[in-house]
C-alpha positions in Angstrom: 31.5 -43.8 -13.3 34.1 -40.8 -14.5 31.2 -38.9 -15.5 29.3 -39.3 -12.2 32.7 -38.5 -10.3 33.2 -35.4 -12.6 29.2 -34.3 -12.0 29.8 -34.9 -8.2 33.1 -33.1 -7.8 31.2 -29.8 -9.7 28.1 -29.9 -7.6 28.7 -26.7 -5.8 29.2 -25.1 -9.4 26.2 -26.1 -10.2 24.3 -25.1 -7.1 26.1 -21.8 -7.2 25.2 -21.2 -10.8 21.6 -22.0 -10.2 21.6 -20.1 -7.2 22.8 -17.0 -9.3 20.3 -17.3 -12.0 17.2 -17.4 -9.6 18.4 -13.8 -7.8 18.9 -12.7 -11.1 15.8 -13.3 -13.0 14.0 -12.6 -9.7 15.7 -8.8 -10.1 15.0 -8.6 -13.4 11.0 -9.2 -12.8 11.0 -6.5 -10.0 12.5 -4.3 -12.4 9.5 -4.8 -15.0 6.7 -5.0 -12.6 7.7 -2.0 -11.1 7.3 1.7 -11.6 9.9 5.0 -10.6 7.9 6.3 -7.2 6.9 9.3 -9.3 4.6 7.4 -11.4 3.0 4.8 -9.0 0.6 5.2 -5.8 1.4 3.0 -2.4 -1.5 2.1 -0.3 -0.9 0.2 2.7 -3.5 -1.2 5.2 -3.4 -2.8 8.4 -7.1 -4.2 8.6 -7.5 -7.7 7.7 -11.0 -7.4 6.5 -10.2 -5.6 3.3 -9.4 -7.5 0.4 -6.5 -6.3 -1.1 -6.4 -7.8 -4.7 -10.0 -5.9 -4.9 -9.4 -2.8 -4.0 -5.7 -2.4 -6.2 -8.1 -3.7 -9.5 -10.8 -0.8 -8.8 -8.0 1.5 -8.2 -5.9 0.3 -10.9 -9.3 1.0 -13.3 -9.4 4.6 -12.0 -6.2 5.7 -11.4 -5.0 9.4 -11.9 -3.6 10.6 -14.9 -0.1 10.8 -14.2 0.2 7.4 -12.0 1.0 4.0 -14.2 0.6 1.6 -11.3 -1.6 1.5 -8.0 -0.5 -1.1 -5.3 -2.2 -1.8 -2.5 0.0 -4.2 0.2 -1.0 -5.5 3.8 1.5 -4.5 6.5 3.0 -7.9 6.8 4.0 -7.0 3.5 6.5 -4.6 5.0 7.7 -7.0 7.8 11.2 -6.8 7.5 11.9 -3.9 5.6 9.7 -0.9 7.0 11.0 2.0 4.5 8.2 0.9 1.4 5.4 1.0 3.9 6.5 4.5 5.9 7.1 6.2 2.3 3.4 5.0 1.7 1.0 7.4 -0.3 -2.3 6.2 1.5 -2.7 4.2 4.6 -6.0 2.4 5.9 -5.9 1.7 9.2 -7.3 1.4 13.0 -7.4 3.8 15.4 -4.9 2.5 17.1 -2.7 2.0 14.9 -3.1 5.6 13.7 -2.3 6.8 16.8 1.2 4.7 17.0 2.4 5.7 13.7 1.8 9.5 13.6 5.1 10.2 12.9 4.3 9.1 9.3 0.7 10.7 8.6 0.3 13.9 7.6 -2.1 16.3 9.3 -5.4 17.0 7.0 -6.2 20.7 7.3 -10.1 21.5 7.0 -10.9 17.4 7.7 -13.1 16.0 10.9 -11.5 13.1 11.8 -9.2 11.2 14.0 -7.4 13.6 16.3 -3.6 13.4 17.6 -1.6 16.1 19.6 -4.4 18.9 18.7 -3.9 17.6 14.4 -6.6 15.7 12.3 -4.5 13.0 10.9 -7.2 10.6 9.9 -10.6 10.6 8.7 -13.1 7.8 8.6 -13.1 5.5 5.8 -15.7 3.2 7.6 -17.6 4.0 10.7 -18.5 1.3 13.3 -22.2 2.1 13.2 -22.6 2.5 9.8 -21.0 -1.1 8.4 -21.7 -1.0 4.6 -20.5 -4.5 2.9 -18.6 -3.7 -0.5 -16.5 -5.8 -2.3 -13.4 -4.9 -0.7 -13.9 -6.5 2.3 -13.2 -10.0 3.7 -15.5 -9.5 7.0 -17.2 -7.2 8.9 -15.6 -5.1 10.6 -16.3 -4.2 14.3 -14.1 -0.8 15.3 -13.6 2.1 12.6 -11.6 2.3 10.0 -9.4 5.6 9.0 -8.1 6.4 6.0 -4.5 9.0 6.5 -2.2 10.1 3.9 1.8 9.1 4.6 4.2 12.2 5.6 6.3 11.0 2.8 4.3 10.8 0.2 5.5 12.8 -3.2 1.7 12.6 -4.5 0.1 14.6 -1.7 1.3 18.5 -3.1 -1.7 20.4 -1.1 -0.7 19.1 2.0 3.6 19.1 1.6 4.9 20.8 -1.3 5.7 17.6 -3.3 5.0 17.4 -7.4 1.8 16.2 -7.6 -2.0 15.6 -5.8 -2.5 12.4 -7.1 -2.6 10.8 -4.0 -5.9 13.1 -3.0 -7.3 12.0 -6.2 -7.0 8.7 -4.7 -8.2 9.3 -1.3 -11.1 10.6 -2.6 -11.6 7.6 -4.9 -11.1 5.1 -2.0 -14.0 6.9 -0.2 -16.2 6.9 -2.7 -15.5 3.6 -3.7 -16.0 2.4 0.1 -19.4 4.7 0.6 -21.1 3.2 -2.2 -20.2 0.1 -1.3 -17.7 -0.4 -4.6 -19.8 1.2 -7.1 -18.1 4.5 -8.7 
């Protein structure tokens, strides 16, 4: 009974310490799955229909030399903490949702594409007329889908002056990938 008492008067020890140990080991995982922003690509995309875990393993097979880790992340991904998704390399999206987040795209020089305030900021990944299935998507889908580079990016050098192209490297790998429906 003096050893249940002793157990029952320490329970929020206990608690605390396992409480502690989960954050912890949590922020110590992070830290090994993860890469400095110099070395990895972001892509982030808003359309259900592609299939995520897909597209990061064909990326992840032909990344660019440089780059040790490709992730690709839905937007709900970024639901409460908006500053991984707006620091983005890549982002596939809607029209629509193109259009609301300009502020973070940068404008493609030389591209056809998805117009806003007289700048391409977009081209088309996958035309609603021209519906190829690949392996990286879910479900059809029935409006185009654009494919923009993020304003913060420090992989897009051509278009912003930061150390590296590896994020047009990409780009052009994600339509390729897409336009032969997955075969490279």
């Amino acid at each position: 009974m003096k050893t249940i008492k002793k157990l029952a008067s320490n329970i929020h020890r206990y608690v605390l310490w396992a409480l502690i140990s989960v954050f912890f080991w949590g922020w110590v995982f992070s830290l090994a799955g993860d890469a400095p922003r110099a070395k990895k690509l972001t892509v982030f995309t808003s359309v259900e229909a592609i299939d995520c875990a897909a597209l990061k393993a064909a990326l992840s097979e032909r990344r660019p030399d440089g780059i040790s880790l490709v992730q690709v992340h839905p937007f709900r991904y970024a639901a409460f903490d908006t500053s991984e998704a707006e620091a983005a390399d890549i982002f596939i999206v809607t029209e629509k949702e193109a259009k609301s987040m300009a502020e973070y795209l940068s404008h493609i020089e030389g591209a056809d594409g998805l117009v806003v305030d007289g700048a391409v900021i977009a081209e088309v990944l996958i035309p609603e007329e021209d519906f190829k299935n690949t392996e990286f998507l879910l479900t059809e889908t029935h409006e185009p889908v654009y494919i923009c580079f993020g304003s913060r990016s420090v992989h897009t050098k051509s278009l912003n002056g930061s150390s590296d192209d590896a994020a047009l490297e990409l780009f052009d790998t994600i339509k390729i990938l897409f336009a032969e429906g997955g075969n490279l």
